[in-house]
C-alpha positions in Angstrom: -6.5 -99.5 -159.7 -5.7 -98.8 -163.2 -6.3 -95.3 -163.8 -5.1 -95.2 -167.5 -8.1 -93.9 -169.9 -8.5 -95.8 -172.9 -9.0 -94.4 -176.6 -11.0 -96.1 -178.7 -9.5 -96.6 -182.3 -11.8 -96.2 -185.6 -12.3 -99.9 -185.8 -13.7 -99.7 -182.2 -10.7 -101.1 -180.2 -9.7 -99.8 -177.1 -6.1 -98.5 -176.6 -4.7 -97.3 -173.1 -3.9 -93.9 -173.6 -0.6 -94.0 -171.7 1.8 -97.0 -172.2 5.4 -98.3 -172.3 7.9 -97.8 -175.0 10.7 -99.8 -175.0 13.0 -98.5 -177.6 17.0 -99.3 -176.5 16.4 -101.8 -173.9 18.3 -104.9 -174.7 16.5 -108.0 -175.2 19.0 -109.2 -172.3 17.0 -106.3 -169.5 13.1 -106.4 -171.3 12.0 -108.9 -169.1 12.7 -107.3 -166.0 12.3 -103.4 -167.4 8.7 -105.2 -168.9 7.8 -107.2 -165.9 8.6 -103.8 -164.0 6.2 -101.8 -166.2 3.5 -104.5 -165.8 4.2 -104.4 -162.4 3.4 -101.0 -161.8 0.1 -100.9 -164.0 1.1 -100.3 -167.6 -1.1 -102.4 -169.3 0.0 -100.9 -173.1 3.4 -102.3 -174.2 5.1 -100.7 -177.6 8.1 -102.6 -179.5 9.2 -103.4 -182.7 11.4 -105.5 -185.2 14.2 -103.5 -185.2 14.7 -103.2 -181.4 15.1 -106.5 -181.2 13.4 -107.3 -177.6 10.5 -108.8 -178.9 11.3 -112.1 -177.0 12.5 -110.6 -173.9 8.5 -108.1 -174.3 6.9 -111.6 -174.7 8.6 -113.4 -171.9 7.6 -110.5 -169.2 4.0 -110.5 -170.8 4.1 -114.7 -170.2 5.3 -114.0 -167.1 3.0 -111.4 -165.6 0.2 -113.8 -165.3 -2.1 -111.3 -166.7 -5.0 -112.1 -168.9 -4.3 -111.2 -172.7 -6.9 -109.4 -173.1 -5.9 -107.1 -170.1 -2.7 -106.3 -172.4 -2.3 -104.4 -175.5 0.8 -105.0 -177.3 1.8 -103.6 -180.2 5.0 -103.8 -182.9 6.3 -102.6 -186.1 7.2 -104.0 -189.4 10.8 -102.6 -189.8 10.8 -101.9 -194.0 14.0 -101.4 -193.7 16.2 -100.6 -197.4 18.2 -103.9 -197.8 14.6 -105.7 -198.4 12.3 -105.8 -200.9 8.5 -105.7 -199.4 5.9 -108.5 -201.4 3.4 -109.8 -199.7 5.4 -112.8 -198.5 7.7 -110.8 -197.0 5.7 -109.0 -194.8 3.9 -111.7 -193.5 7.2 -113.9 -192.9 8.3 -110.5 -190.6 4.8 -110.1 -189.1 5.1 -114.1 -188.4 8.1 -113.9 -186.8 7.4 -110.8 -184.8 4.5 -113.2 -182.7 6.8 -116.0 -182.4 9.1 -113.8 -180.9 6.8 -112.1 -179.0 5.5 -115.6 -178.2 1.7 -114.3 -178.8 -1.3 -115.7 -181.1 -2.2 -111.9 -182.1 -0.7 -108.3 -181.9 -3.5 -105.7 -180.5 -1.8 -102.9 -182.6 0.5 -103.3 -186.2 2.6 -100.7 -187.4 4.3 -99.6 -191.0 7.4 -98.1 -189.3 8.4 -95.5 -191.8 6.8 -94.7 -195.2 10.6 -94.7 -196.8 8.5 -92.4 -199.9 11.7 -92.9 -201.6 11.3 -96.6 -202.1 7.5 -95.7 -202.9 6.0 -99.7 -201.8 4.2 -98.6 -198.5 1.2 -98.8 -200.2 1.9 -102.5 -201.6 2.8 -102.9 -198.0 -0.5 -101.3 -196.5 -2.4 -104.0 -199.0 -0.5 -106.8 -196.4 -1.5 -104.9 -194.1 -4.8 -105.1 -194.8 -4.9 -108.9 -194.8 -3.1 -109.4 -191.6 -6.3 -107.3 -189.8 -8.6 -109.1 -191.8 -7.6 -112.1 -190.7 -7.7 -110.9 -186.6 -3.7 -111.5 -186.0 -3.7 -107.9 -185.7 -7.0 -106.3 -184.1 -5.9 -102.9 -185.5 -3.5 -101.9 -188.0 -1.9 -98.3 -188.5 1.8 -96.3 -189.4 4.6 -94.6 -187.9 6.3 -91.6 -189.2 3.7 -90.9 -191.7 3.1 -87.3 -193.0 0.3 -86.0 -194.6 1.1 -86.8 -198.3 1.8 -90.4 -197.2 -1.4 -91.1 -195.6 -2.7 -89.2 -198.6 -1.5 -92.3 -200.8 -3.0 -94.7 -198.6 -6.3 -92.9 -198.7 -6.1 -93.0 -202.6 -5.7 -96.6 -202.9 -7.3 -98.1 -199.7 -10.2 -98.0 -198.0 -8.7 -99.2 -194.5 -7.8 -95.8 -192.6 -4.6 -96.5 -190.5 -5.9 -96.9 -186.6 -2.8 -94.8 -185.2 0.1 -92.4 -186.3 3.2 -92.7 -184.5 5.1 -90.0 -185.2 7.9 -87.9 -182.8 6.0 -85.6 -180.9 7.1 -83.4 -177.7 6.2 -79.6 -177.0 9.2 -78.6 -179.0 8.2 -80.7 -182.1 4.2 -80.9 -181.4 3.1 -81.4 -185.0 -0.2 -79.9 -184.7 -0.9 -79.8 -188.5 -0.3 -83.2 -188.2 -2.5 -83.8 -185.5 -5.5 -82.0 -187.4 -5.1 -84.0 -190.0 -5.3 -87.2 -187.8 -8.5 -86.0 -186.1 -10.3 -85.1 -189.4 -9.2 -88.7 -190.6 -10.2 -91.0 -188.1 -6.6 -91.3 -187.4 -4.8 -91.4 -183.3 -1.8 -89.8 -182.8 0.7 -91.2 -181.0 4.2 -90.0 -179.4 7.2 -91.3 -179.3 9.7 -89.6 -177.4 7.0 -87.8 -175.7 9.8 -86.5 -173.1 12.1 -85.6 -176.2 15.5 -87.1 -175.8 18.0 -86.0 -173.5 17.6 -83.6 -170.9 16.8 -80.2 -172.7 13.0 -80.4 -172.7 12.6 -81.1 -169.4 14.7 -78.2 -168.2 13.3 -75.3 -169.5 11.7 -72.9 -167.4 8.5 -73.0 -168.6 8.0 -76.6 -167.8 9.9 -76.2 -164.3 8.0 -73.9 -163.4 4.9 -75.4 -164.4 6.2 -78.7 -162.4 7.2 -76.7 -159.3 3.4 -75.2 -159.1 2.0 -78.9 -158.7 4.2 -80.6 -156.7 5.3 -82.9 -159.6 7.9 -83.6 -162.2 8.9 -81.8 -165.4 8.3 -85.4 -166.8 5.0 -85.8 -165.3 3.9 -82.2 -166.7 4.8 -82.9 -170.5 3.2 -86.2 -170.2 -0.2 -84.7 -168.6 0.2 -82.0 -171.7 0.0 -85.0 -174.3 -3.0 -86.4 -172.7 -5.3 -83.3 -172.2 -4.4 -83.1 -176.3 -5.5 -86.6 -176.7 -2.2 -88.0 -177.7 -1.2 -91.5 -176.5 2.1 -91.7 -175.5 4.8 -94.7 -174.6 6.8 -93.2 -172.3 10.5 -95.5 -171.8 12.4 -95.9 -169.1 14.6 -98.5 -166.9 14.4 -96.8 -163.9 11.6 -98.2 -161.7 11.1 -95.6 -159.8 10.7 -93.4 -163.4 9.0 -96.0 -164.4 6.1 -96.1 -161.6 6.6 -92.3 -161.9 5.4 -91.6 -165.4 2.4 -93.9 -164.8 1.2 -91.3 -161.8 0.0 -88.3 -163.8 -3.9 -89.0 -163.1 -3.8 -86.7 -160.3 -3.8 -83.3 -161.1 -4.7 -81.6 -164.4 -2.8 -78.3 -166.4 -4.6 -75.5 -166.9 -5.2 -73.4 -169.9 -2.6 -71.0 -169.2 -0.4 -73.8 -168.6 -1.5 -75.7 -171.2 -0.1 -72.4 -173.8 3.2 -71.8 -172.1 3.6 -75.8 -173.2 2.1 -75.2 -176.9 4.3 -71.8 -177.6 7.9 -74.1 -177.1 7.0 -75.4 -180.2 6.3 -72.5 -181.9 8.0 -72.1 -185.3 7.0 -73.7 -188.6 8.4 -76.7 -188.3 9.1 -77.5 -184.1 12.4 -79.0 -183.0 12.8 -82.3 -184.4 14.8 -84.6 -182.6 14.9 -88.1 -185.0 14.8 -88.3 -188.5 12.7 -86.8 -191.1 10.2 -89.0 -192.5 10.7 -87.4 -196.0 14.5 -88.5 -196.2 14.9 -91.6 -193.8 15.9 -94.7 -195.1 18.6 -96.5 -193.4 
């Protein structure tokens, strides 16, 4: 049985509080890495433009037999620099993101980075606001957003983005950010919950913390976003990892545990891993 909690968004939609990411796995492998995920129980499955597996997402979610409503799928708009973003533009990518992806509707849309720089996110939020409107998209948010971006959006729009997904781990665990989302209306979301590359997940605070439970540093950071309330889209191509990061129902962190986590980020701005929203735009 699915054991996955769901989170319901501020339009009322339900969103699995744990799915899969999918970021670097060639369109060539997402069927089977997909179909593996489904497989195992994920029932949330994150992708986007710009990672260029949409097709290879839609043929494992064709394949799965599952009922679409079962599934919640969600991509991103990739507003990359090289484009200018009118309405038609968006909807031509947000068109070809379903045929891709093979689907009548997305259960989740996302702006993937504000690019301030460019300063049309909020022209873009406007198609944004059609595309919900009309039900392609049954909830609409943002990715990489700070606080004066979603400040811009509230200014001109009365649709509050449904989710934030923004890099978050306990060495970058943006809780400003996060208080800002709650008073808002807004879910966070992770990616790179598990940070990238091994450092995270050998520190001795989280080995520890695994070696008290019986579990894996992976499965402790991910049971620290959930008792915050975070969703997160853990990736891998590992089934075994795979079936593994789905399996964190079981047991539950204390508070003590829950601060030796919080205090690796301490510091005013964490440990970023990606890019910084304020100066991306490649």
């Amino acid at each position: 049985m699915n054991q996955v909690p769901a989170i319901k968004l501020n339009n009322g939609t339900l969103m699995p509080q744990l799915g899969f990411g999918v970021w670097q796995v060639p369109d060539a492998e997402a069927e089977r890495t997909v179909g593996t995920a489904l497989e195992a129980g994920y029932r949330s499955i994150d992708t986007a433009a710009i990672y260029g597996n949409e097709k290879g997402t839609g043929k494992a979610v064709a394949a799965s037999g599952l009922p679409r409503e079962e599934l919640f799928v969600t991509t991103k708009l990739w507003n990359g620099p090289k484009q200018t973003w009118g309405r038609d533009e968006v909807l031509r990518a947000f068109d070809d993101s379903l045929t891709k992806l093979g689907l009548d509707h997305v259960d989740l849309y996302l702006i993937h980075w504000p690019r301030p720089m460019r300063d049309d996110f909020v022209a873009i939020w406007k198609t944004f606001e059609e595309i919900a409107a009309s039900g392609r998209a049954k909830a609409v948010g943002v990715s990489n957003f700070r606080t004066e971006d979603l400040d811009r959006i509230a200014s001109e729009s009365a649709l509050v983005p449904a989710v934030n997904q923004v890099e978050l781990h306990p060495l970058h665990p943006q809780a400003a950010l996060r208080a800002e989302h709650a008073a808002r209306g807004i879910v966070t979301e992770a990616w790179s919950p598990l940070g990238q590359g091994k450092e995270l997940l050998t520190l001795p605070a989280v080995t520890a913390i695994a070696g008290a439970h019986g579990r894996s540093a992976a499965q402790v950071v991910l049971r620290w976003h959930l008792q915050h309330g975070i969703v997160v889209i853990p990736k891998s191509v590992t089934p075994a990892r795979i079936r593994e990061n789905l399996d964190v129902f079981g047991f539950e962190l204390d508070a003590s545990e829950m601060a030796a986590l919080d205090a690796l980020g301490a510091g005013a701005a964490g440990r970023r891993i990606g890019p910084d929203p304020a100066e991306f735009d490649a």
